[in-house]
C-alpha positions as CSV (number, residue, x, y, z in Angstrom):
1,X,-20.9,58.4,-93.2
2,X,-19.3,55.0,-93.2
3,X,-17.0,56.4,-90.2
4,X,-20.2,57.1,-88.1
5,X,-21.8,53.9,-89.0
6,X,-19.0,51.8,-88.0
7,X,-18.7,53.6,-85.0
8,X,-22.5,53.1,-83.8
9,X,-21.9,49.7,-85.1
10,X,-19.3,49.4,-82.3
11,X,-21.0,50.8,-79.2
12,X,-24.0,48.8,-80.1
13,X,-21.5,45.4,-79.5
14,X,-19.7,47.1,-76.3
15,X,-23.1,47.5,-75.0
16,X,-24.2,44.3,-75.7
17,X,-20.9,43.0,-74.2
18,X,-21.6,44.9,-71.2
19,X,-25.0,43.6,-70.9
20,X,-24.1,39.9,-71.4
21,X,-21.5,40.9,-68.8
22,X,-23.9,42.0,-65.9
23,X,-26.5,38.8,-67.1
24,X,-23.7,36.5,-66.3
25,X,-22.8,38.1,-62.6
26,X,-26.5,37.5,-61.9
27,X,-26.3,34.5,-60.1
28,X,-29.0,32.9,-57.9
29,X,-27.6,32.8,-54.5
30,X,-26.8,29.0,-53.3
31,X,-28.7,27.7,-50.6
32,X,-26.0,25.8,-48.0
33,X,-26.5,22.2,-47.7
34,X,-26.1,20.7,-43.9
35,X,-26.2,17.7,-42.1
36,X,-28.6,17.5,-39.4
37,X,-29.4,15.0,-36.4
38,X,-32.5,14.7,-34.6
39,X,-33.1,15.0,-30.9
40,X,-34.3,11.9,-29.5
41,X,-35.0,9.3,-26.5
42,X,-32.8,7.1,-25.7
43,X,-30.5,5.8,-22.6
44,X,-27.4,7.2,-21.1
45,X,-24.3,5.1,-19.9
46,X,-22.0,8.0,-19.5
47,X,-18.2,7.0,-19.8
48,X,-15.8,9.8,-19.9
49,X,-11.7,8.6,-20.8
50,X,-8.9,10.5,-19.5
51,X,-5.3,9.6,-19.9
52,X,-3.3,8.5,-17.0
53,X,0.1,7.4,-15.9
54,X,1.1,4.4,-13.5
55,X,2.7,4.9,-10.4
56,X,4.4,2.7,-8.1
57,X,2.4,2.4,-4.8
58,X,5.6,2.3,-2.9
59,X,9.0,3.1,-4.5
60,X,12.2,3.0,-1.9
61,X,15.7,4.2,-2.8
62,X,18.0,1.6,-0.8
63,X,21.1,3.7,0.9
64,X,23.9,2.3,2.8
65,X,23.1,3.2,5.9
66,X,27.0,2.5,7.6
67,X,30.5,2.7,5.3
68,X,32.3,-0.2,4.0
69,X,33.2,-2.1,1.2
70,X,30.3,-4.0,-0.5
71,X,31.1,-7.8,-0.4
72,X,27.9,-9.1,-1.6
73,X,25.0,-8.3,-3.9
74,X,22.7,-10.8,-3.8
75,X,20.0,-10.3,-6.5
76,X,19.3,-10.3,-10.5
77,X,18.7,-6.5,-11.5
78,X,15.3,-6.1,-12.6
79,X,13.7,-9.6,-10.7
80,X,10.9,-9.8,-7.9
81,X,11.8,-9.7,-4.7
82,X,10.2,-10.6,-1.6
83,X,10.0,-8.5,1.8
84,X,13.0,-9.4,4.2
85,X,15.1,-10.4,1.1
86,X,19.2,-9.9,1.6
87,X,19.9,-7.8,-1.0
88,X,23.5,-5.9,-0.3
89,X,25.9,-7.1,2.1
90,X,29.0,-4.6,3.6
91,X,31.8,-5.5,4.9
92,X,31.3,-6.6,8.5
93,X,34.6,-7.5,10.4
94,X,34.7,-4.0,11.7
95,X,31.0,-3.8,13.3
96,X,31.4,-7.4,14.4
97,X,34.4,-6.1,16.9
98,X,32.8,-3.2,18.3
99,X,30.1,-5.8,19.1
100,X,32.6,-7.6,20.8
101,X,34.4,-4.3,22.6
102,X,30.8,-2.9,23.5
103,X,30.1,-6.7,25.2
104,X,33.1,-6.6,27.0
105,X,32.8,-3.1,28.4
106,X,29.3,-4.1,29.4
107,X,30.5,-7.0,31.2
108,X,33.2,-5.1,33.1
109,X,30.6,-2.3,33.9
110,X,28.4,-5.0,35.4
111,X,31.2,-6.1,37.6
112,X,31.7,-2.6,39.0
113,X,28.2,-2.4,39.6
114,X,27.9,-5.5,41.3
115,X,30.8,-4.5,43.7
116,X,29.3,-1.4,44.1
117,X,26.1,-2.6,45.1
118,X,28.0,-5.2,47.6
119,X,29.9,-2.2,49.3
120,X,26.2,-0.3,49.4
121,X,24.6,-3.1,51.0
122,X,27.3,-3.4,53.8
123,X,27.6,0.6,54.3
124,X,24.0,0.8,54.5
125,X,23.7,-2.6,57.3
126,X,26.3,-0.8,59.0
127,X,25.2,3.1,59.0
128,X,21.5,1.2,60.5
129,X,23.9,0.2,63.7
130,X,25.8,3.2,63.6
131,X,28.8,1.7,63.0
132,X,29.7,3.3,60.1
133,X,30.2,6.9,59.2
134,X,27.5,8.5,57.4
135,X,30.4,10.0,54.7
136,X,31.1,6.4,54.0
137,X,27.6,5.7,53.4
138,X,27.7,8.2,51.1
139,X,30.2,7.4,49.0
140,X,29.1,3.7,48.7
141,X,26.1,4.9,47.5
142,X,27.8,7.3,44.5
143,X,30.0,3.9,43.3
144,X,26.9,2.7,43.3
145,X,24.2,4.9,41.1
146,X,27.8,5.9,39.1
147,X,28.0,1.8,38.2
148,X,24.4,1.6,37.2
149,X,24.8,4.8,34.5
150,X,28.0,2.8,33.6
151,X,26.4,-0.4,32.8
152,X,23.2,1.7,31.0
153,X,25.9,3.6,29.0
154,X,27.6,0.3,27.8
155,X,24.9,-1.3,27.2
156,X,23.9,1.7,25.0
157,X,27.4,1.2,23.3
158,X,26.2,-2.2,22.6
159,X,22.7,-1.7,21.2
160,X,24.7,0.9,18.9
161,X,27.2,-1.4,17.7
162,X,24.3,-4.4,17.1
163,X,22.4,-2.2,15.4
164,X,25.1,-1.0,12.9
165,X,26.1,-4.6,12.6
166,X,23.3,-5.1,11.3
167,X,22.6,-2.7,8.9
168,X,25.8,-4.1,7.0
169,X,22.9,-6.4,5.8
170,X,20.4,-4.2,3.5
171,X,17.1,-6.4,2.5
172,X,14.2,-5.4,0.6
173,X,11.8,-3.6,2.5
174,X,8.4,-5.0,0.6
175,X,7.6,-7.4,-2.0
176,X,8.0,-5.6,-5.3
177,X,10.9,-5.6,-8.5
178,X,14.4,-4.4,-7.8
179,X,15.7,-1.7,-10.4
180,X,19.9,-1.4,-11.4
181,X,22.6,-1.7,-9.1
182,X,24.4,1.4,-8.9
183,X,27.2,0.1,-7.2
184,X,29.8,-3.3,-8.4
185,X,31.1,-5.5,-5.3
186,X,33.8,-3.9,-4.1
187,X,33.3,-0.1,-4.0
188,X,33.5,1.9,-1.1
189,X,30.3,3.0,0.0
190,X,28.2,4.6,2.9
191,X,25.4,7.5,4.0
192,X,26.9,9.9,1.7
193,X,27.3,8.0,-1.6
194,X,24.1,7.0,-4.5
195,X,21.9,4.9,-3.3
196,X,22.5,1.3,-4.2
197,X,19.4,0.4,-6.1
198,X,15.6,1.2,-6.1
199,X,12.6,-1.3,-5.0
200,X,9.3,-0.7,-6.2
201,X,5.9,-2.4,-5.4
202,X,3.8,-3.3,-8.5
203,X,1.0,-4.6,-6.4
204,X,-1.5,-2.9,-6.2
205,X,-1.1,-0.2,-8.6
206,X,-1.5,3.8,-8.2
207,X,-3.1,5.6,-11.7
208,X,-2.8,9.1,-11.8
209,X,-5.0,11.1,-13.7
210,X,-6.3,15.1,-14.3
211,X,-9.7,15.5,-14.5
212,X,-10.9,19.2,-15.8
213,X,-12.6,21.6,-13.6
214,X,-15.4,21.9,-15.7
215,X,-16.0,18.2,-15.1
216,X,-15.6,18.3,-11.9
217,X,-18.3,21.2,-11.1
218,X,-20.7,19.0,-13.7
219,X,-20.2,16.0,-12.2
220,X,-20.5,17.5,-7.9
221,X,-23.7,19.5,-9.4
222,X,-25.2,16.1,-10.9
223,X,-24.5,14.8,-7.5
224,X,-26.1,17.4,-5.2
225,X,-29.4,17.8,-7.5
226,X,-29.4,13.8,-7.1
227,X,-28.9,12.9,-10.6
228,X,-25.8,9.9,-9.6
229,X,-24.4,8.5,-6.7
230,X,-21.2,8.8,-5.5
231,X,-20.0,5.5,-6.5
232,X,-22.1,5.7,-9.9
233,X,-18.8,5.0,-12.2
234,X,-16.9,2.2,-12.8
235,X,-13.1,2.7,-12.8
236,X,-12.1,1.0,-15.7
237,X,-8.2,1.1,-17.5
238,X,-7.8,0.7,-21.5
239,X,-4.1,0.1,-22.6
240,X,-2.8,2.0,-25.4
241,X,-4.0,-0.4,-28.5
242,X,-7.7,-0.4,-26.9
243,X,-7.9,-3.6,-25.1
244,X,-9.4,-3.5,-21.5
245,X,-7.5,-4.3,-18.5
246,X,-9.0,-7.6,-16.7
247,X,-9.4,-5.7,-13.4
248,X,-11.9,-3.4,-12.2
249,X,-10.4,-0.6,-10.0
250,X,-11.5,2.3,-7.4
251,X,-11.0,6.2,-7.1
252,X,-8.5,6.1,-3.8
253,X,-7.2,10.2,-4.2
254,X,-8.9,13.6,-5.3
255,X,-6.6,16.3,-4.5
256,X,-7.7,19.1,-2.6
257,X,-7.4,21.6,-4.9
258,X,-7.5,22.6,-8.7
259,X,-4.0,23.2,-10.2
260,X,-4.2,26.6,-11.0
261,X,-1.7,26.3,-14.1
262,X,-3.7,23.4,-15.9
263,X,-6.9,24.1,-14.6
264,X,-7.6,20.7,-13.4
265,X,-7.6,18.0,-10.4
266,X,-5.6,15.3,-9.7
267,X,-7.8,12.2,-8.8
268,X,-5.9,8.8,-8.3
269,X,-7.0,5.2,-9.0
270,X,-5.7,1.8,-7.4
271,X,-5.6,-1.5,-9.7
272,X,-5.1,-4.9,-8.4
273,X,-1.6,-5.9,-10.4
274,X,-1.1,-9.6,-9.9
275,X,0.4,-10.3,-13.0
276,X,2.7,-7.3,-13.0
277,X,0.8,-6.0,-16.6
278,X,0.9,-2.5,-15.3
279,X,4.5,-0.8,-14.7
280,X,5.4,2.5,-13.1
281,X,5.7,5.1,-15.9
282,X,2.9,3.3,-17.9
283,X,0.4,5.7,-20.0
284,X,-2.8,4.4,-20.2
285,X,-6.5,5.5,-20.4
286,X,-9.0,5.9,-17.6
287,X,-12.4,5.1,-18.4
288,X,-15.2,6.2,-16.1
289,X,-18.2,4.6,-17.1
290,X,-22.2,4.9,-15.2
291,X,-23.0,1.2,-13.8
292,X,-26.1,2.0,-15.5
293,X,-28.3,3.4,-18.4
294,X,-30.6,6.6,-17.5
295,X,-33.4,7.6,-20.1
296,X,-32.6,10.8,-21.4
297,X,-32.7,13.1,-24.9
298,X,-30.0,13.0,-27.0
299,X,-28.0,15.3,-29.3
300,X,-24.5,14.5,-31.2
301,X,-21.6,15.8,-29.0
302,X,-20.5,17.4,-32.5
303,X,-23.6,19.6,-32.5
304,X,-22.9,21.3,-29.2
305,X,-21.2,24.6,-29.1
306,X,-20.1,26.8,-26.4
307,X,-19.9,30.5,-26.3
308,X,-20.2,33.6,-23.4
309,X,-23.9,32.6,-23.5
310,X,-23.1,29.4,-22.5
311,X,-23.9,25.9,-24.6
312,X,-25.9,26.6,-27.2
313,X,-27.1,24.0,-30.9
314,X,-27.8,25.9,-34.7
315,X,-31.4,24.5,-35.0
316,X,-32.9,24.2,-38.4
317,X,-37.0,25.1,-37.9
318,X,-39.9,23.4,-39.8
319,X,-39.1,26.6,-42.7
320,X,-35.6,25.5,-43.1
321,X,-34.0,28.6,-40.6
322,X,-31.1,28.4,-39.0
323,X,-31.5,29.4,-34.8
324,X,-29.4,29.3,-32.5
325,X,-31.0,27.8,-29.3
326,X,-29.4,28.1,-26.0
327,X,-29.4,24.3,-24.3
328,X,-28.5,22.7,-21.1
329,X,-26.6,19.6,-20.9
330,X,-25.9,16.8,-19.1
331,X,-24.5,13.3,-18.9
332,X,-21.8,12.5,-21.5
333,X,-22.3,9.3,-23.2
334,X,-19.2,8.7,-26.1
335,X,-20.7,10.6,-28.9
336,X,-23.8,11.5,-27.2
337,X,-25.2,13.9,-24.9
338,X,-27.7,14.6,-22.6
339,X,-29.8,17.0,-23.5
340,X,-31.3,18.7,-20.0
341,X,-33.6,21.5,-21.6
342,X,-33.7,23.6,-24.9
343,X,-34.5,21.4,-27.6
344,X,-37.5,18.6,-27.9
345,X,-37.8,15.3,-29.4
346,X,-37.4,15.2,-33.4
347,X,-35.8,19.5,-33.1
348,X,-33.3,19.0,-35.9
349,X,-29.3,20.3,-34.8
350,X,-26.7,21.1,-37.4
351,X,-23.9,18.9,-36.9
352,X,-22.2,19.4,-40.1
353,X,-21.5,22.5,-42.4
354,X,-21.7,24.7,-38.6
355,X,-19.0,27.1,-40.4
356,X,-20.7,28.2,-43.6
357,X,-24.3,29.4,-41.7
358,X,-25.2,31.6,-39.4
359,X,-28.6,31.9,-37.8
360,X,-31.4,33.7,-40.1
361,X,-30.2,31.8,-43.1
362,X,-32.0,29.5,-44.8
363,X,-30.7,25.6,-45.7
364,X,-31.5,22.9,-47.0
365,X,-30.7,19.5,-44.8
366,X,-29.3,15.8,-45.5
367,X,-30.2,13.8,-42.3
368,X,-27.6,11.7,-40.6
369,X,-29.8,8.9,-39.6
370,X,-27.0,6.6,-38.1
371,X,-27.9,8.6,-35.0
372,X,-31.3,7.8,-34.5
373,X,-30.6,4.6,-35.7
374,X,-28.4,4.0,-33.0
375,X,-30.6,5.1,-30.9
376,X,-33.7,2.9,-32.1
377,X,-30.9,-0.2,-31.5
378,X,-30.5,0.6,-28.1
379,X,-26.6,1.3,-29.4
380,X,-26.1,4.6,-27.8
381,X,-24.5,3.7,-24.9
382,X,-21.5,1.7,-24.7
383,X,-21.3,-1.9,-24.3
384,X,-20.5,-2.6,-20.5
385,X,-16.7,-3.5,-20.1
386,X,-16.7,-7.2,-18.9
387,X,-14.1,-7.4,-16.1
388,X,-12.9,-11.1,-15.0
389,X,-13.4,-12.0,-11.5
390,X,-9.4,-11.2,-9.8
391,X,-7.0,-13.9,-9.6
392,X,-6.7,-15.5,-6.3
393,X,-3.1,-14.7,-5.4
């Protein structure tokens, strides 16, 4: 009796463990808490920033053009140069007396050509009497043209000899900075050894830079349906630490096609360089910014997604829904976008907590109101860059 009681006693607490069990893994299901932005009016300035390198507009590797010994190097490695400067100096005894052998067969060659051109003279008086013999005429007239190729042949030799003479003097070819000697005073060298040093110009100043394809498709399509001109951006440069450069430059290069391994264009900018800031090798930033502000409706870039479907925004609808709604964009504008079509002013976008929902759920929203306080400021777009007039050189 006792044995039976206990053991009802028991199943009636394992039940009502079991119970207690099942009321505690009934849990109301959270509601996921995002941040949202809302679509609104405001201007465009787009600026886009790509990173770029500095390249020397002209870079020459200087090579001894004739072999000797170098007797001179007249220049500081690393200082400015000017064009015409006397760098390098080789040996020139040697190419100073071929001058002189070359100018003395000239000379001799002009004497047989002016006694040939006597003996023609005379042949040719006397073959118009007939009292010479036309054979003599003849041969009078072979010392002759046989002189003249002499005399163009030494004076050949001569030109040649000048010409290496004077390329025992090796001078800068432009203005621009003069890298490390590979060579002391006194080696041996010639056409076949290292070249002797490197000259670059540093003014102005080639920027490359790789622009995606995908920007370049938006940016041609904004310019055949009208949307910018072709010279709409400014070519600005940013240094490394953020500081702007104090000189506005231009797009000089697009390459002619896309780079089928990076999937993106070269394009090329040219800076003035006065002050010889920029040098070749440099990393810097390219900023591309519209000259001027466009009305438009604006989204966080952060709220943008891209899929197969294209660009596409998680909207949260007046009954708190997530839905995803396909957009169209346009301009870029730092943190903003253009919206094109898709969304209207006030439409709420998800630009927070995008991983945890998924469209048909229902939120609840925290608005970021920095955005559209921004926007209300007139603070979407970018300050324009003030650029100091150039230095007068």
């Amino acid at each position: 009796m006792r044995t039976a009681l206990i053991s009802g006693l028991t199943a009636v607490a394992v039940l009502g463990l079991l119970v207690a069990g099942c009321k505690q893994k009934v849990v109301k299901q959270t509601v996921p808490a995002v941040t949202v932005a809302l679509a609104a009016n405001g201007d465009v300035q787009p600026t886009d920033e790509y990173i770029g390198q500095a390249k020397a507009y002209d870079e020459v590797d200087l090579i001894a053009r004739v072999q000797g010994y170098l007797t001179k190097r007249n220049f500081i490695e690393g200082q400015m140069v000017k064009q015409g400067d006397l760098l390098f100096e080789i040996e020139k005894d040697e190419y100073k007396a071929k001058v002189e052998s070359a100018r003395g067969a000239l000379l001799k060659a002009q004497a047989n050509q002016k006694n040939a051109q006597i003996e023609y003279d005379r042949q040719a008086t006397l073959l118009r009497q007939n009292a010479t013999a036309q054979r003599n005429y003849d041969d009078a007239l072979y010392n002759k043209m046989s002189a003249d190729a002499d005399v163009i042949n030494c004076q050949g030799q001569l030109d040649l000899a000048n010409l290496n003479l004077s390329y025992t003097d090796i001078r800068s070819p432009f203005d621009g900075r003069v890298g490390l000697a590979t060579y002391s005073v006194g080696n041996l060298v010639g056409p076949s050894s290292q070249k002797l040093a490197s000259v670059v110009r540093l003014e102005p100043m080639r920027i490359e830079f790789n622009v995606s394809e995908l920007d370049v498709l938006h940016h041609r399509q904004r310019m055949l349906k009208g949307m910018v001109p072709p010279d709409f951006f400014r070519v600005l440069l940013k240094y490394q630490d953020g500081r702007y450069y104090d000189h506005e430059g231009k797009l000089s290069f697009t390459d002619n096609k896309i780079n089928t391994a990076t999937g993106t264009l070269l394009v090329e900018a040219v800076f003035p360089n006065p002050d010889h800031f920029i040098t070749p090798g440099m990393y810097v930033k390219i900023v591309l910014q519209g000259k001027d502000k466009i009305p438009a409706l604006l989204i966080p870039r952060s709220a943008v997604q891209e899929s197969q479907i294209g660009e596409y925004v998680l909207q949260v609808t007046k009954d708190m829904k997530v839905r995803l709604q396909p957009i169209k964009t346009g301009l870029r504008n730092g943190a903003s976008v253009q919206v094109v079509s898709g969304l209207q002013p006030g439409d709420m976008v998800i630009t927070v907590g995008l991983q945890k929902v998924r469209p048909g759920m229902t939120v609840t929203v925290t608005e970021d109101k920095t955005f559209t306080t921004s926007l209300e400021a007139g603070n979407a777009a970018p300050a324009p860059v003030t650029i100091p007039a150039a230095k007068k050189k």
